[in-house]
C-alpha positions in Angstrom: 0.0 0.0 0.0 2.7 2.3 0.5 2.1 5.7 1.9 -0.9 4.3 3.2 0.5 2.1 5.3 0.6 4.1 8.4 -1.5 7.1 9.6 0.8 10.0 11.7 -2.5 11.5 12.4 -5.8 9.3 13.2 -9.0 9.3 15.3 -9.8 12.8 17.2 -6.6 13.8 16.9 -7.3 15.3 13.7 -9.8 17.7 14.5 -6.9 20.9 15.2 -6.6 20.3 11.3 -10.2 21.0 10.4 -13.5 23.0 11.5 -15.4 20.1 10.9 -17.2 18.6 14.6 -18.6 15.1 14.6 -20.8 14.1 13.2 -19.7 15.9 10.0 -16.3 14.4 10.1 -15.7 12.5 7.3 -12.0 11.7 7.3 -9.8 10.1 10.4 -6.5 9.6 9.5 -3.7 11.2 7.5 -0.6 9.8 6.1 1.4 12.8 5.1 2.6 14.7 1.9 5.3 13.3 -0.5 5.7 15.0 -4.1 3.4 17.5 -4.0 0.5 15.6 -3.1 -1.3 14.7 0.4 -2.7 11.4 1.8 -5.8 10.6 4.2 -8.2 8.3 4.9 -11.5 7.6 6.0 -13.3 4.6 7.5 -16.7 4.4 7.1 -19.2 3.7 9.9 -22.2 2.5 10.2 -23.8 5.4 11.3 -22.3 7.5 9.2 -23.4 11.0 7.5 -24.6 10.4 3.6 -24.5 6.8 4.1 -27.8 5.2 2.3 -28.5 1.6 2.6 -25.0 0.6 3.7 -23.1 2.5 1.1 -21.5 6.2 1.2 -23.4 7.8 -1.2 -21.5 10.5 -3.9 -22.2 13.6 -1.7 -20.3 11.9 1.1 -17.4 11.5 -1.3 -17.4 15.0 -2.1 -17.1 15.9 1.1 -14.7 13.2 2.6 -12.6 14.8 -0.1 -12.9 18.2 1.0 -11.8 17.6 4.3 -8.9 15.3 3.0 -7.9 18.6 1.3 -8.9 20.5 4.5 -6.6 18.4 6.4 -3.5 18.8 4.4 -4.0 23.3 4.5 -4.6 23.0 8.4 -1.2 21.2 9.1 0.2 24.0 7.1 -1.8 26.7 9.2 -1.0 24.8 12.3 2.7 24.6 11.6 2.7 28.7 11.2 0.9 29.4 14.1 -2.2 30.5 12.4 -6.0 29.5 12.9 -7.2 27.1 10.5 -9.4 28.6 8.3 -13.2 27.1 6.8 -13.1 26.2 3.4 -16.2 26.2 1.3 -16.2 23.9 -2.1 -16.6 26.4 -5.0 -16.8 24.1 -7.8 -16.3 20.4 -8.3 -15.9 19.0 -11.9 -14.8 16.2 -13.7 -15.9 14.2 -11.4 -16.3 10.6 -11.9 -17.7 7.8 -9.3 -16.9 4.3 -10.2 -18.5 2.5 -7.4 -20.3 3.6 -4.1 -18.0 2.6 -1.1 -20.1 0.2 1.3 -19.8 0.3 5.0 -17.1 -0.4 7.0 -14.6 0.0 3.8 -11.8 2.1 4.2 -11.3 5.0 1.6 -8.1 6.1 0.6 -7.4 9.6 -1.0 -4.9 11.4 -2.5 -5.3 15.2 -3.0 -2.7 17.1 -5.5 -3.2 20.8 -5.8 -3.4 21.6 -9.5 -3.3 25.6 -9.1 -3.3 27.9 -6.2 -4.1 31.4 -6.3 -4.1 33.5 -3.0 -7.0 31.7 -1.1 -8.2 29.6 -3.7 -7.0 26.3 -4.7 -7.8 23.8 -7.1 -7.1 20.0 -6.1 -7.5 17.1 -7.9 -8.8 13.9 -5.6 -8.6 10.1 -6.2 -9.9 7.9 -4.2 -9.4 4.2 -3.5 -10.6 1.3 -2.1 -7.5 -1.4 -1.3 -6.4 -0.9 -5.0 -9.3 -0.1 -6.7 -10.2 3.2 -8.0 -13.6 4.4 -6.3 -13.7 8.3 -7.8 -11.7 11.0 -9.2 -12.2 14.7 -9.9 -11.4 18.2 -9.3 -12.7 20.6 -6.5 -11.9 24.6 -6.7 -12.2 25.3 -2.7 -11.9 29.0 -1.0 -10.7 29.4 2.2 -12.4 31.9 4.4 -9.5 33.6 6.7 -10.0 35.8 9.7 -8.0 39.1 10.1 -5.8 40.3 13.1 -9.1 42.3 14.5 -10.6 38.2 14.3 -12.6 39.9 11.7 -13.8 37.5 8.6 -12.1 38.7 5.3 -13.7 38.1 2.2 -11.0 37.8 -0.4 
């Protein structure tokens, strides 16, 4: 498996990197950054959010890889001190679902940023399923920063 073969961040001890609260949490474990690209995972539960008759439906994905993106820019913030912003998904295209992952698989995603331009980024997602591809595609996500005053700036 690689890079996925051991998390250096899992279970609550991923929540500094991201606004996201339970239940809303859709990704528990990060494996680092090598090459330009980023690496987390996400087990899902029974019980969890988007989850239709025992599969993770393709809103679910979307947002599993938001976070795994969200991740990834909160370390950064984190390492500089700063408060880790909200993101909000501006756009998501080209994106392609092969299968619905079912309960209790484990998704693994890996999140390349394609073009970053002050606090927007586009990022290009794949996600897998032991070896098998389970959705690509692009998201174009804005980060919502506060100011020294703690004052929300809109870029």
């Amino acid at each position: 498996m690689g890079v996925f073969e051991k998390a250096i961040i899992f279970g609550e001890d991923i929540l500094p990197y991201i606004p996201q609260r339970p239940p809303m949490v859709m990704v528990d474990s990060y494996y680092g950054s090598k090459d330009e690209a980023s690496f987390t995972g996400f087990t899902i539960a029974d019980d969890s959010l988007f989850c239709i008759g025992g599969f993770l439906q393709e809103v679910g994905i979307i947002e599993h890889i938001a976070q795994s993106a969200a991740v990834s820019a909160g370390i950064e913030f984190v390492e500089k001190a700063e408060e880790v912003p909200v993101g909000f998904i501006g756009a998501v295209s080209k994106f392609n679902v092969v299968r619905l992952p079912r309960v209790r698989e484990t998704l693994h995603t890996t999140i390349k940023v394609i073009q970053k331009f002050i606090d927007v980024s586009l990022i290009y997602s794949e996600v897998k399923v032991d070896e098998d591809i389970v959705a690509t595609g692009e998201l174009k996500i804005f980060l919502q920063k506060k100011n020294s005053d703690n004052q929300i700036d809109y870029a």
